[in-house]
Structures are given as structure tokens and as C-alpha cells.
N, C-alpha and C positions, 0 to 999 in steps of 0.2 A: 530405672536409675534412681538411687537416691541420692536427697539433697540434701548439704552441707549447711551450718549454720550461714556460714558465707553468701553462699550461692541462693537460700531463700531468701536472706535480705537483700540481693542485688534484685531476685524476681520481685520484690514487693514494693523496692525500689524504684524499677524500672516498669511494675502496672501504674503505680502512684501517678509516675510523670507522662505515663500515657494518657491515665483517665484524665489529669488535669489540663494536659494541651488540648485533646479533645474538646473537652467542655468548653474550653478557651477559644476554641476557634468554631461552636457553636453558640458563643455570646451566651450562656446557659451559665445562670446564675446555681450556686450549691444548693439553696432551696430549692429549685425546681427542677435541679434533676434528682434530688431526695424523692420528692414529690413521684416523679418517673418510676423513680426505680423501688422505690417502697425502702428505704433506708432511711436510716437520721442523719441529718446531715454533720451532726457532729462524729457519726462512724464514717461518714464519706471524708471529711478533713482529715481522719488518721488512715484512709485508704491513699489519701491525694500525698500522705507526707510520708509513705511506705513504712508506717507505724502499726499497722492489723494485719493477721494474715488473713484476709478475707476467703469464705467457703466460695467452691465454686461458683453453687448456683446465684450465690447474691454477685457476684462477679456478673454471672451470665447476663442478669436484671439489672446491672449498671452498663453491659455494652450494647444491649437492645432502648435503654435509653438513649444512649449516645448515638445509636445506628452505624455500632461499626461491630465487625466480628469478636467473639471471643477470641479467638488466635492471634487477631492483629492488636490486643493487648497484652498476653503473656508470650508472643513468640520470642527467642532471641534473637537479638538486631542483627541484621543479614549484614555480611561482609560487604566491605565498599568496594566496588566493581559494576561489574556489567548488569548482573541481579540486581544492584540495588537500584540502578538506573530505570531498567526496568518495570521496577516495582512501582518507583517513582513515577514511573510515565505511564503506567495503570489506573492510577490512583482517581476516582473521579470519575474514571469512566462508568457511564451506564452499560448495560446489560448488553444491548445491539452493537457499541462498539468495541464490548470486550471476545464476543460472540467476532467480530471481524478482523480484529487485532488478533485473535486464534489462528483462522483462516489462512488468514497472510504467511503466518510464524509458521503453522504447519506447511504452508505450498511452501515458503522459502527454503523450511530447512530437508523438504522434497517427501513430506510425510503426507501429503495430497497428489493427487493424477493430474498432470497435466490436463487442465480442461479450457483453455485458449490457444489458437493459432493467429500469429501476430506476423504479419505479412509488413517488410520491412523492403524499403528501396524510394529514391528521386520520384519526384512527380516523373510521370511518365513511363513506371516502373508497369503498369497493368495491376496496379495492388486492388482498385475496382473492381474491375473488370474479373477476374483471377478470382478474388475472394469472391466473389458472388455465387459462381461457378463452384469453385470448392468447396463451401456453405453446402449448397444445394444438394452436393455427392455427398454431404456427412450427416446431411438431413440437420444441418445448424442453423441458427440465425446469424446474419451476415451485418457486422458493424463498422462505422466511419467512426476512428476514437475522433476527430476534428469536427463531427457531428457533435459527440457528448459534451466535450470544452466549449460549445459556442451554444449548446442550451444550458452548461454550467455558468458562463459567463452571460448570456443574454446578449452575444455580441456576436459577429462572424467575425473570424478569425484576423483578418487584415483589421477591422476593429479594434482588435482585442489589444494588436502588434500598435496600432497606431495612441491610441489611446491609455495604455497601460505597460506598457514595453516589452519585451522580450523575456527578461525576469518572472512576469507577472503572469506570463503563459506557459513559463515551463512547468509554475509551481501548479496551474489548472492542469494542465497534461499529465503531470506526476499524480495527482491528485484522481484523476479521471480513470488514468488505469486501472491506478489500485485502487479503486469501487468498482472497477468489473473484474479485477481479481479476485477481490474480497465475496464477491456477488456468488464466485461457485457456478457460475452459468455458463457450460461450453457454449463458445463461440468461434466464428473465424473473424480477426478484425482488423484491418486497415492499420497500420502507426502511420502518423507522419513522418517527412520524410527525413526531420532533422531528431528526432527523438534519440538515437543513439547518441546526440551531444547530449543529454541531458541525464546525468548519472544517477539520481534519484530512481529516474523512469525508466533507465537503462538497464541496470540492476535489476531488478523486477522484473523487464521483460525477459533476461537471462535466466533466473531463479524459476521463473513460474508459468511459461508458456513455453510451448515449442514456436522457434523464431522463423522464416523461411523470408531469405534474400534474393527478391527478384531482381535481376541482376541483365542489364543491357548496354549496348554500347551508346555513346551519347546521341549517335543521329539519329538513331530509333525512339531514345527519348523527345527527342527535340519532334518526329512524326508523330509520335503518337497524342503528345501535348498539340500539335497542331491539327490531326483527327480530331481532339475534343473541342474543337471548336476555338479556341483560344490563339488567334494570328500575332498577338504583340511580339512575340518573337521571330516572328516573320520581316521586318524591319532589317536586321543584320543577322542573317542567319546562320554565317562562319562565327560571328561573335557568340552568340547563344552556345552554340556547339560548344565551343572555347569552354565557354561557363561550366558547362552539363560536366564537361570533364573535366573540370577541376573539383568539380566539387565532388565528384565520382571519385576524384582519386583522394582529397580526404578524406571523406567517409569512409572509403574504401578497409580499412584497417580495423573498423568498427564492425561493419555492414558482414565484414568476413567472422565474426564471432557468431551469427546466427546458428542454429541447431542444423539449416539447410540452408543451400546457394544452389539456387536453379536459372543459370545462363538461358534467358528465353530470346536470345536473338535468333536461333531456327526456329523456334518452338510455335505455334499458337496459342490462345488464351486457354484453348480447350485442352490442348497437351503441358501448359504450365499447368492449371488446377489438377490436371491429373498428377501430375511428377509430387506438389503439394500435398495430394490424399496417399500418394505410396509413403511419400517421406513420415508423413505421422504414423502409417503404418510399420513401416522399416523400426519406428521408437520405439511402436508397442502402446 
């Protein structure tokens, strides 16, 4: 492509105003970065005022002074949109979290393998129990994401709620995931049970795991929560019920977006993790 008289004085222009915000914003007086770059500073003040056509290579030995790319001083200004947003929100990062902001970008837009199974349902859903089991048949390591949020936080969970509010634990749970998404590490892993409200973390789990909804009627919940030892809902036990299904029936609408829904009211834990390891199968 060749360039117009026009079109080189916009590029010498727009290096000028680059190299000089740069500098500007590394508190880098002209002397010293003459000094960097092996230039005079009286040819860097007619580079800054897009007065020189400067060679490349002396170019190249002005943006290793400043430590920014050659490209990111003569590129043309990317269009205002989604790219530039983007770019913007690149910016700064080091090396491991541009390496993980990849990761993501690739699982989301499905250019990575599923490599998580994200076991979603109420307490009392079997998502322990279940994912253990499942784990074990896929030869994975088997995680509690409400484990990772409370060595993120340094708090247990009812801590975290009481202490910091509900707000403050969706943004650790959103946060939580996507570092074992980013991480590339097959796993099978527990969600809690309300994470489907949380569209950050909701999202994600959509995009980049296969989802599997254990899925029970609420007395079964209300049993199985009292097998684990936990009687407070023993007190009014029509009431609890109550509860289980209300909250079953909002979620309900979410819980059904999962990749699978395996109704384990006949089932056993051993015939749910198996329905779990066909279903990932069945994906591929």
C-alpha cells in the first residue's frame, strides 16, 4: 500500500502523540529517554511534534525505551466498539493474566473442550455425594467451588454472608469459577445451590462446562439434609418442605438450562453418577 502525503503526516502525527503520552505517563523526562533510546533530544521534540519521518529502526529504539510495542505506536486507531473495549481492558495486564483472559475467551467462544462438570441443584440435591462418585469413574479430581470461596475469603461461607453481604460473595463465587476455568484443569465440581442467580457465574457456567441438574422432589431433599446430620429443619418439617419447593420452583426455570437434568428420585447416588458419566459421554 502506498502512502499519500496526507496519510504520512496523519502517521507521524499520530506516532508523535503516542510517543509523547507515553513518556507522559512514564514521568520520563526528553532527556532521559534520548539518553534510552540513543537519540537527541532535539530529534525526539520533532518526533513528539510529528515534524521527522523517523527510520524505523530509530523508532523501534524509542519503543523499547518506553516498553511498549512497536505496533502499539504506528498501528491505526482501532474503531470504537467492542475491540476497543477490549483492548482497553488488556491493557496492563501481565503475561499469566493475559495467558488466562485467552483461556476464558477461547472456552467461551467454544474454541476449548469442555474440561469441567458442574453439578448444579438445592442442598440436598446429592451434588457431594454424586460428584465424588463421578470423579472417581472419570479418573478426575472432585471439587466443592464453596470450599475455594472460603479459602478465597479466609471465612466460611455463613461468615462471608454475614459479614460482607451477599453482594460480596457472588463477586468471590464469580471470581472462583472463572480461576478453575481459566486453570484448564478437568474436573467434576459441586456449584452452590443458588449460583444460577448470579449471571456473571451463570454465564460461564453455560459457555464453558457441561452443567448436570440433580433434580429431586423436595421431601427427598428435606431427607437427605437430615441424613447429613443437620436436624434444624426438623422443628417444622411441613414448613421446610414448603420452603424446598418454593425455592425448587424458582430456580426451577434456571436449573432447567443445564446441558443435563437427571431426576434422581428412583435413582441411587451410584445410578445418578453413572447417568452423569453417560451424559458427558452422550456430549462427546
Amino acid at each position: 500500500m502506498l502512502y499519500s502525503a496526507g496519510m504520512t503526516d496523519e502517521l507521524l502525527t499520530r506516532v508523535g502523540a503516542r510517543v509523547k503520552a507515553r513518556r507522559a505517563e512514564l514521568n520520563l523526562p526528553v532527556r532521559e529517554l534520548a539518553a534510552r533510546s540513543g537519540l537527541s533530544p532535539r530529534f525526539l521534540a520533532d518526533v513528539e511534534s510529528g515534524r521527522t519521518n523517523i527510520a524505523i529502526g530509530r523508532l523501534a529504539s524509542v519503543a523499547a525505551a518506553l516498553e511498549v510495542s512497536l505496533e502499539s505506536l504506528i498501528s491505526p486507531p482501532m474503531p470504537r466498539g467492542p475491540r476497543e473495549a477490549i483492548d482497553q481492558l488488556l491493557r496492563g495486564m501481565d503475561g499469566d493474566d493475559l495467558h488466562a483472559a485467552l483461556r476464558l475467551l477461547e472456552t467461551s467462544l467454544g474454541r476449548q473442550k469442555v474440561r469441567v462438570v458442574g453439578l448444579l441443584g438445592i442442598r440436598g440435591a446429592g451434588k457431594s455425594t454424586v460428584g465424588a462418585l463421578a470423579a472417581a469413574a472419570l479418573g478426575l479430581p472432585f471439587l466443592e467451588l464453596d470450599e475455594h470461596i472460603e479459602g478465597e475469603a479466609g471465612l466460611a461461607v455463613r461468615e462471608i454472608f454475614a459479614m460482607h453481604g451477599p453482594e460480596y460473595y457472588r463477586r468471590l463465587e464469580a471470581k472462583c469459577f472463572s480461576d478453575l476455568v481459566a486453570s484448564r484443569a478437568p474436573s467434576v465440581v459441586a456449584l452452590p445451590g443458588g449460583i444460577v442467580g448470579n449471571p456473571a457465574a451463570f454465564d460461564l457456567i453455560r459457555s464453558s462446562c457441561h452443567s448436570v441438574w440433580i433434580s429431586a422432589q423436595p421431601e427427598q431433599h428435606w431427607e437427605r439434609v437430615n441424613l447429613q446430620g443437620d436436624t434444624r429443619l426438623n422443628d417444622d418439617r411441613a414448613g421446610a418442605i414448603v420452603q424446598i419447593g418454593e425455592m425448587l420452583e424458582a430456580r426451577g426455570p434456571l436449573y432447567r438450562q443445564a446441558d443435563t437434568v437427571i431426576d434422581s428420585s428412583a435413582l441411587t447416588a451410584e445410578e445418578v453418577a453413572t447417568e452423569v458419566v453417560l451424559s458427558l459421554e452422550r456430549r462427546g
